[in-house]
Wavefront OBJ file of the C-alpha trace (Angstrom):
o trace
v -41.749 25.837 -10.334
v -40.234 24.355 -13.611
v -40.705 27.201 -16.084
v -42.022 30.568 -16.144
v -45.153 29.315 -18.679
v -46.317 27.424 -15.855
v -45.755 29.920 -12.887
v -47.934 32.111 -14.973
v -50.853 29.994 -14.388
v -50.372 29.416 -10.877
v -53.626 29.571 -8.688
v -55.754 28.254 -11.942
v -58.294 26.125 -11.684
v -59.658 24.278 -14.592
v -62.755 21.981 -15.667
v -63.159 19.890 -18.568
v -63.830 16.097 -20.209
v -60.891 13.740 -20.396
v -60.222 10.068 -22.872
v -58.640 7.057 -21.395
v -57.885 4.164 -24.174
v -57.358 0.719 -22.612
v -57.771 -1.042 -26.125
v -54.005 -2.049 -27.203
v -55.270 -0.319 -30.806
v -55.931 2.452 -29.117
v -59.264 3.311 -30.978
v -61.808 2.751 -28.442
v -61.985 5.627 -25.261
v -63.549 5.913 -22.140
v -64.847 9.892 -21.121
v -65.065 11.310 -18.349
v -65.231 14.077 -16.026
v -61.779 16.065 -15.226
v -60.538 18.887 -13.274
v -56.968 20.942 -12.885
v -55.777 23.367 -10.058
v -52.235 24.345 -10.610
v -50.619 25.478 -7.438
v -46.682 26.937 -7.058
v -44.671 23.688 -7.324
v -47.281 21.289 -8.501
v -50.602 20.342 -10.361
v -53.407 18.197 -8.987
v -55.865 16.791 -11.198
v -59.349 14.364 -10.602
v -61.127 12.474 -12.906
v -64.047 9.458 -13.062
v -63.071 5.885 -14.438
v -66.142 3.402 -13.583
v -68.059 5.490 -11.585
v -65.180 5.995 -8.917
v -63.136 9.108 -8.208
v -59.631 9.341 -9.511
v -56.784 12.257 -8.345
v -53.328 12.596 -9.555
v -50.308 14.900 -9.383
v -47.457 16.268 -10.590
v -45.383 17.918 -8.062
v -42.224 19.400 -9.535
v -39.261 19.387 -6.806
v -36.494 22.231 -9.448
v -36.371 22.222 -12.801
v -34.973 18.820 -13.488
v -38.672 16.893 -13.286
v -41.083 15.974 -10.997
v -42.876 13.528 -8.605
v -46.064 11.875 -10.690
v -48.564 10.252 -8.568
v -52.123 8.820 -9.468
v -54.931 6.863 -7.749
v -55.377 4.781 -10.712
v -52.318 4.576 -13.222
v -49.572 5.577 -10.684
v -50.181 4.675 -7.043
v -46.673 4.624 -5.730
v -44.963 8.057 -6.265
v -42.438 7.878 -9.140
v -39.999 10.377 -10.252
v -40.234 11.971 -13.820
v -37.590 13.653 -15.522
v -38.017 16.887 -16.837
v -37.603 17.758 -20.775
v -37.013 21.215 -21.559
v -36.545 20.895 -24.918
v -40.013 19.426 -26.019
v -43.110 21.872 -26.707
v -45.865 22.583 -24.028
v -45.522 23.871 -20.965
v -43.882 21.014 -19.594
v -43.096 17.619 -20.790
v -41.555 15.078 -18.528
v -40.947 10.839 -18.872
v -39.994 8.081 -16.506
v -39.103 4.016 -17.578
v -41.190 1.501 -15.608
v -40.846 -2.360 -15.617
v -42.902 -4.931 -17.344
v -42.474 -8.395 -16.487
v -40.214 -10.409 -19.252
v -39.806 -7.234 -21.036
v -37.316 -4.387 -21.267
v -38.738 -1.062 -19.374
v -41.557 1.001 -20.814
v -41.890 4.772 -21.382
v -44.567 6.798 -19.835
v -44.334 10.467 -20.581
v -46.631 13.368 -19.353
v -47.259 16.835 -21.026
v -49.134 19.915 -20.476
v -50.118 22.323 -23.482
v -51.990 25.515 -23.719
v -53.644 25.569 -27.126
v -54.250 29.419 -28.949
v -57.512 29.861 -27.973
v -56.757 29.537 -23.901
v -57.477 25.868 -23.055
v -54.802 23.219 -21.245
v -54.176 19.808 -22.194
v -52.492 16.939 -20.147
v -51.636 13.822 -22.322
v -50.272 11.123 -21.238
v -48.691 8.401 -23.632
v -47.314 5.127 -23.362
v -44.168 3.911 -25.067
v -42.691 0.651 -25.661
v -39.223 0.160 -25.913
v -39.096 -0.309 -29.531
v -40.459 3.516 -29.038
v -43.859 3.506 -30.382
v -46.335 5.265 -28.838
v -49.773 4.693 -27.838
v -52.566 6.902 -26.503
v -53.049 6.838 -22.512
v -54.342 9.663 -21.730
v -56.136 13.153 -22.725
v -57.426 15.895 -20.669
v -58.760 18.886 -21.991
v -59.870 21.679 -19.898
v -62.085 24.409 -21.691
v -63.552 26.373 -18.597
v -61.890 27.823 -15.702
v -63.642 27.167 -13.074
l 1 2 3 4 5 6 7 8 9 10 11 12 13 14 15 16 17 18 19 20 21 22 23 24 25 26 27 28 29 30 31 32 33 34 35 36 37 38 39 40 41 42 43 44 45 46 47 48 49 50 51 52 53 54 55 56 57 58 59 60 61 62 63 64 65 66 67 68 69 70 71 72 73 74 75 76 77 78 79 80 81 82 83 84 85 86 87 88 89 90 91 92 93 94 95 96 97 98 99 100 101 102 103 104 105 106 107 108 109 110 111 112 113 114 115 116 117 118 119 120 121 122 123 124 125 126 127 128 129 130 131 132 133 134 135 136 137 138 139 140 141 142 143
């Protein structure tokens, strides 16, 4: 497990309504359907883009990152690195290649807001190092 914020949420499972912006502006979303189950070493989460079925996970191998995987953004299992510093419950990045471009950012966090619900965001980051929204879970209702 990475931290003890997360352990304490371990056997979880959560429901809620996610955004995915594909504009490069980032103003226009798509919603959807989403659920969480966080497990000892790892979280799974589905979701709906275009009427198909979507999973993805985090599986943390120590407290230095993870393994991110997802049917739609991530198909081929990539390695994240943890950072213990940032706020949330866990935060972690990897680089991936663009063609004729230097590497992007992609980083992945996990919040618990005061009044009880989780969110996973997921934002993309250029290598000039602005950032764009990816990705938003929220999950209100434990199922």
């Amino acid at each position: 497990m990475i931290n003890e914020r997360l352990a304490k949420l371990t056997g979880t499972r959560w429901t809620g309504t996610g955004e995915l912006w594909l504009d490069p502006a980032g103003n226009t979303a798509a919603y959807y359907a989403c659920e969480l189950t966080i497990e000892n070493d790892a979280i799974h989460y589905s979701w709906w883009y275009d009427k198909a079925p979507q999973n993805g996970s985090f599986t943390f191998f120590d407290e230095n990152g993870a393994i991110w995987v997802d049917s739609w953004h991530q198909q081929n299992p990539v390695r994240c690195v943890n950072n213990p510093e940032a706020w949330g419950i866990f935060t972690v990045s990897h680089a991936y290649e663009v063609p004729d471009s230097p590497d992007w950012g992609w980083r992945s966090r996990l919040s618990q807001r005061p009044d009880g619900s989780l969110v996973l965001q997921m934002t993309n980051i250029t290598p000039w190092g602005e950032e764009g929204r990816a990705v938003r879970m929220v999950f209100d209702n434990r199922a």
